[in-house]
N, C-alpha and C positions, 0 to 999 in steps of 0.2 A: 522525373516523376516524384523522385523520394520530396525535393523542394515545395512539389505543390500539396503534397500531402501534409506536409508541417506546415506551412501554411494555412491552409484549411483548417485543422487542429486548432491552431491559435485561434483563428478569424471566428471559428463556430464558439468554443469555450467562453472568448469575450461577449460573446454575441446574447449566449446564454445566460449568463456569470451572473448581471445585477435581476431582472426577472427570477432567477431559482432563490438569490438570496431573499429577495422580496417576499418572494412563496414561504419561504421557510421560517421568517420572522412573522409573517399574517397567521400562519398555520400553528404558530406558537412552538416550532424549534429552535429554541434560544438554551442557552449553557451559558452559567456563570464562569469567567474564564481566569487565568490564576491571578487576575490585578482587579478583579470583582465586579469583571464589568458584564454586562449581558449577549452574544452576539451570537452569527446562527451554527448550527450545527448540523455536519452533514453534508458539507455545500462542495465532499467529495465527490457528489454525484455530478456536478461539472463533467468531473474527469471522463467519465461514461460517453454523456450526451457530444461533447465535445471531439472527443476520438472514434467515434461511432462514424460518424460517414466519409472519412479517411482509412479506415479498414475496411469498409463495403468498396469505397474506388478502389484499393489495391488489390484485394481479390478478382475485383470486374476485370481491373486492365491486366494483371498478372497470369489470373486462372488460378492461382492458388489461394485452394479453400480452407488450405490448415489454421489461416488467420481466423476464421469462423470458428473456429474449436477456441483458440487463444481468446480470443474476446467472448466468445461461452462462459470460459472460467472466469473470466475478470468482470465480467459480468453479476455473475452467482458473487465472486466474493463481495464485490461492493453491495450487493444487496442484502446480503448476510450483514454487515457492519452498519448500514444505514440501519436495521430493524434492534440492531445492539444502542446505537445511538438514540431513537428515536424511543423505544420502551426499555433501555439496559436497566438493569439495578445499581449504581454504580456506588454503592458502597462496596460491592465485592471488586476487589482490587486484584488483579492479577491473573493469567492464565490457569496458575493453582490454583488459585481462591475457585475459580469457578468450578472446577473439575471435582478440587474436594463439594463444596455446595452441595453440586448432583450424586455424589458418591457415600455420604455421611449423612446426609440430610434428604435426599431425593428430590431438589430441588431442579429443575430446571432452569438457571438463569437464562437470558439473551444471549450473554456472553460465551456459554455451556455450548448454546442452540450453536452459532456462529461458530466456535470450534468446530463440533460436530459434519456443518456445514463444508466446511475449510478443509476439514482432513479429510472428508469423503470425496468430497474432487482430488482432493489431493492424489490421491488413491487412485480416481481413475484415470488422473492423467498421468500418474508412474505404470500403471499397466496397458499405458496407450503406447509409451516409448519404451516398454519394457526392454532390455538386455537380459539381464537377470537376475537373480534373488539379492546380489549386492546391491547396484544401480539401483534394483526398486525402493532397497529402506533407504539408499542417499537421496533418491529426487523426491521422495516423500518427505523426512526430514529438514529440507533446503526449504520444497514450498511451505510449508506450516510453519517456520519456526522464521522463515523471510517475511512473511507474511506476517505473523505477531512483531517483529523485533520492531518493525515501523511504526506499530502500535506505541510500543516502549519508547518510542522517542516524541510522539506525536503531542507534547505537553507543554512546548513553548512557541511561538510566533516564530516559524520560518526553519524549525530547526529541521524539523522531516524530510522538506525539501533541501535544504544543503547538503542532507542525507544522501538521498536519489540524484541529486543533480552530481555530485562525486562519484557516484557508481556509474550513472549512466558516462559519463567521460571516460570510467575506464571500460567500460562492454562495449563503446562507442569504438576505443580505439582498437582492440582485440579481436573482437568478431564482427568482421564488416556485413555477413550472413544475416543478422537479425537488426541492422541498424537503422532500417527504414522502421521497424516495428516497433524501436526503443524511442525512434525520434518522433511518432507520432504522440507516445505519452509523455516524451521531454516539451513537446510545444505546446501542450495542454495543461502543462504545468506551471510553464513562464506565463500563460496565460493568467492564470490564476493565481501565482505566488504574491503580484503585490498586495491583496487583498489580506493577506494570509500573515506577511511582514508587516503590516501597518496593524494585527491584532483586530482587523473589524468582521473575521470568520476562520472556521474550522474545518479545517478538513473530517474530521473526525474520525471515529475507525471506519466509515467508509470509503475516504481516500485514503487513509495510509495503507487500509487493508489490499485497496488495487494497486494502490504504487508497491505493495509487497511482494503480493502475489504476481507484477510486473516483471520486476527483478527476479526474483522465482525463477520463473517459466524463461525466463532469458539463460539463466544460467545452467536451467537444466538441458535445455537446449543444446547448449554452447561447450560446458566444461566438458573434460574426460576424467576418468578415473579418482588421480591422489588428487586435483585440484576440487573435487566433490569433497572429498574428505576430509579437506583444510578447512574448507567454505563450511561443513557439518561442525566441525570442534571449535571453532571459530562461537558459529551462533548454538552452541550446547554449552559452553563455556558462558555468554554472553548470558543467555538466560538465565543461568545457577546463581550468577552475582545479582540479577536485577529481581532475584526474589529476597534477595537480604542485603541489597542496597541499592541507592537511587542516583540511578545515571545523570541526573540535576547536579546533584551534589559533585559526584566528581569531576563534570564539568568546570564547576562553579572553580573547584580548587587546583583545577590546572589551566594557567595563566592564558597558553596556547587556545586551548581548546573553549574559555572563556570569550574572548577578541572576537573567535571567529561565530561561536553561538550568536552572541551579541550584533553581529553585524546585520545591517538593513531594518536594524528597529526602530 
């Protein structure tokens, strides 16, 4: 069954792919992207449409409805990040930047709104899996901050996905429990990447924000205890440098990690 569902996944996303881009270039979603060129943005909402009737047949033939809660969220958050995309401010730069905004200024950004959004699910789906008061600040934590970090990388042609497509091979090989659920958004993603590596669309923070909050909800699922805790220092650590320096950059200056950016461009 898992086979025909990634299937599906792929077969619908392509199906979808060049119609939504179309939409979204007619409808005047366009972003100049960092080589000056115009192209669409947003066209994370693929990932949605795409994976959408591959979680409806698994639940049908399964019985299990808890997929319905997991695509709830991924749901709400992709829609949260298309409406950051589609009216964001996007001089304000950074999950700071917008916090402060709203807090020193009383600004509500898009960006503000889509936090807001993002940690209040967040919230209730650590009080859905509740254990206890520790588990809730780690699975809270993990979603919001997994969920941003894809953001932070989502700035070059293909690199988001090299991102996710490395995680998901290790949750793939770790926890065979959530693997049909990982592989329907791995197949809707190969759908869609080569558009993505050729530079002619964006995922936006509407797809990175669901391939986030994907990874997320897989890991809260999955880990136990000290590996929550690694996985929290890990991306608390992560964020503190990428308020006062840019993950571009250090790529750029390690040779390794250059090669592999670069590849598929």
């Amino acid at each position: 069954m898992g086979i025909i569902l990634t299937i599906s996944s792929f077969a619908v996303t392509r199906f979808i792919l060049l119609p939504l881009k179309l939409f979204l270039i007619k409808t005047g979603a366009v972003r100049i992207n960092y080589l000056g060129n115009q192209i669409p943005i947003g066209l994370g909402l693929v990932l949605m449409f795409g994976t959408a009737p591959s979680f409806f047949l698994y639940s049908f033939f399964t019985g299990d409805e808890s997929i319905y809660l997991l695509f709830l969220v991924l749901t709400i958050t992709i829609l949260a990040g298309f409406i950051d995309d589609i009216l964001g401010n996007h001089s304000v730069k950074g999950l700071k930047g917008h916090i402060l905004m709203l807090i020193e200024k009383g600004e509500l950004t898009s960006g503000a709104l889509k936090a807001i959004i993002i940690s209040t699910t967040s919230v209730y789906i650590s009080i859905y899996y509740w254990e206890n008061v520790i588990f809730f600040v780690l699975n809270f934590v993990i979603l919001v901050l997994t969920t941003n970090m894809f953001n932070l990388f989502d700035v070059r042609p293909g690199r988001v996905i090299k991102i996710y497509v490395l995680i998901y091979l290790i949750l793939f090989a770790s926890y065979p429990q959530t693997r049909i659920y990982l592989s329907i958004i791995f197949a809707s993603v190969l759908a869609y990447a080569p558009l993505d590596f050729k530079g002619k669309g964006m995922l936006g923070d509407t797809g990175s924000n669901f391939l986030g909050m994907s990874v997320g909800l897989a890991l809260v699922l999955n880990l136990s205890y000290l590996p929550k805790v690694i996985v929290c220092i890990i991306l608390v650590a992560l964020h503190i440098y990428t308020e006062k320096k840019s993950l571009t950059v250090l790529i750029e200056r390690v040779k390794i990690l250059r090669l592999i950016d670069n590849m598929g461009r």
